[in-house]
N, C-alpha and C positions, 0 to 999 in steps of 0.2 A: 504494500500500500504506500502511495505517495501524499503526505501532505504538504501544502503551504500555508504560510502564515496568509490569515485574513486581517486586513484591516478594519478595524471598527470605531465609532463613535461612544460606543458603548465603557467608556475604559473606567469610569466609578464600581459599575456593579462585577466586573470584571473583579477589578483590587479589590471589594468589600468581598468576594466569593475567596479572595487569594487570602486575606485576615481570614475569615472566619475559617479557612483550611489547616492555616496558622495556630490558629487556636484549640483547633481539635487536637493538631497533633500536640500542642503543647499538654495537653489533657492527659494524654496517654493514652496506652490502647483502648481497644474500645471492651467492655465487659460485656462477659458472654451472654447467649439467651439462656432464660431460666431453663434449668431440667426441666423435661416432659414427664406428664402425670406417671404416676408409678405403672399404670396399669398398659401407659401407650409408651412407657418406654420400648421394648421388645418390640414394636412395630417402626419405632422413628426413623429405620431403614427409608420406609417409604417418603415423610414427610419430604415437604417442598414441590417444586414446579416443574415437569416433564415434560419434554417436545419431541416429538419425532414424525415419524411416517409411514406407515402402513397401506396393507394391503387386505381389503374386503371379496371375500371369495363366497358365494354361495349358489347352490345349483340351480336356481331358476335367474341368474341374471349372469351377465358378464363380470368379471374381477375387476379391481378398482384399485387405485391408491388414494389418499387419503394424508391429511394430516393432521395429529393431535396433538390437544396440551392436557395434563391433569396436572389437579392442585392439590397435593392433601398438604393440609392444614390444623393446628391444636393449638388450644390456649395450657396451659400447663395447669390451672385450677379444675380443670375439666380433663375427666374421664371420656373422650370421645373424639376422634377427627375426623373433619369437615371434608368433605371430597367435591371436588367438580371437576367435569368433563366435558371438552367440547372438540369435536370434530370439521374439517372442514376439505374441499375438493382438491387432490393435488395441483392439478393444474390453471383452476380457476381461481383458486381460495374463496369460494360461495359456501357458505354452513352447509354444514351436515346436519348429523349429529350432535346432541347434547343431553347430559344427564349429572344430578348431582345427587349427595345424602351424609349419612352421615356412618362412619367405622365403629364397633364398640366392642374394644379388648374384653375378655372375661378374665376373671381372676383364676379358674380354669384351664387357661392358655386356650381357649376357643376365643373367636371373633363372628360377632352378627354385623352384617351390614344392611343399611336399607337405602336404595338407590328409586330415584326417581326419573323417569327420563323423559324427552319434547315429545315422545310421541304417545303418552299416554300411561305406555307401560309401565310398573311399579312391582318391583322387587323384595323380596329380603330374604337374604341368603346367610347360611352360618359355614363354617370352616376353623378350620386350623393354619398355624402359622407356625414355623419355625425360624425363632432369629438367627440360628445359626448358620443356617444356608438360604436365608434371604427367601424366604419363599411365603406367600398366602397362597390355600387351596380353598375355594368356595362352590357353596352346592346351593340352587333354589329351595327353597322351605315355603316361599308362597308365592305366588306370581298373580299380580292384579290386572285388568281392565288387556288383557292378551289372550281371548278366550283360543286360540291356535298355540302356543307357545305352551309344551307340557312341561321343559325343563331348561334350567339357566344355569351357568357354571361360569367358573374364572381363576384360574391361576397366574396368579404374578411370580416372576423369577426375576432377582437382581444380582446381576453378575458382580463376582468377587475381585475379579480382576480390572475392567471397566466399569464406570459409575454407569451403569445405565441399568432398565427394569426392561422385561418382556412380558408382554402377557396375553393369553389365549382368553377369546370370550366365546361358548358355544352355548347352542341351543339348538333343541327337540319340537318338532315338529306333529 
């Protein structure tokens, strides 16, 4: 990448942005985020913002790519993280897809999730996770307003060696 200096008129809030950077660093580092809930510790593999790309295969339509972000999210006073999903056309970038809910560790080492998504359909699924090798395994336990749709599942895999997740989403007809 090549830059050039730009000229600007702009040069007060410029120096007040270069002080007030000034002054951070005079502060010191920055302090950490608080630990996560006890119970979403062993999932905080997942937390934060995911992008990638994908590819949608099903037998009554032609294959697709696609692009996604998910966001999981927690406060640390709460037992639960916040999920959303949205998908969009690789090539076009027009929305897809989207759906959000919310994750909820058990003290068990089980996890229920209940997902809600644009096209009406409504979820909730339970499973197991192991932090050790990065992985949630989920199964539907009740599928709403999808009177076709008999079964929902989803595994997430987070590789140990790349920061990155993979995850299969299927379902029964």
């Amino acid at each position: 990448v090549q830059l050039t200096k730009q000229e600007s008129r702009e040069v007060r809030p410029v120096r007040k942005s270069n002080r007030r950077l000034q002054e951070m660093e005079a502060a010191g580092p920055p302090t950490q985020p608080p630990a996560p809930h006890p119970l979403v510790a062993p999932l905080s593999f997942l937390l934060g913002k995911w992008r990638g790309e994908g590819e949608g295969t099903f037998p009554s339509i032609v294959p697709f790519r696609y692009g996604e972000e998910i966001l999981f999210s927690h406060h640390p006073s709460k037992p639960v993280i916040s999920y959303t999903q949205r998908t969009w056309k690789a090539a076009s970038g027009d929305p897809m897809h989207a759906e959000s809910g919310y994750w909820r560790p058990r003290p068990d080492g089980s996890v229920e999730v209940v997902i809600a998504q644009s096209t009406g359909l409504t979820e909730v699924q339970t499973g197991s996770y192991d932090s050790e090798k990065k992985t949630v395994t989920l199964q539907s336990e009740l599928i709403g307003n999808a009177a076709k749709v008999l079964l929902l599942g989803r595994l997430y895999m987070m590789s140990l060696i790349i920061i990155y997740f993979d995850y299969l989403y299927y379902y029964a007809t």
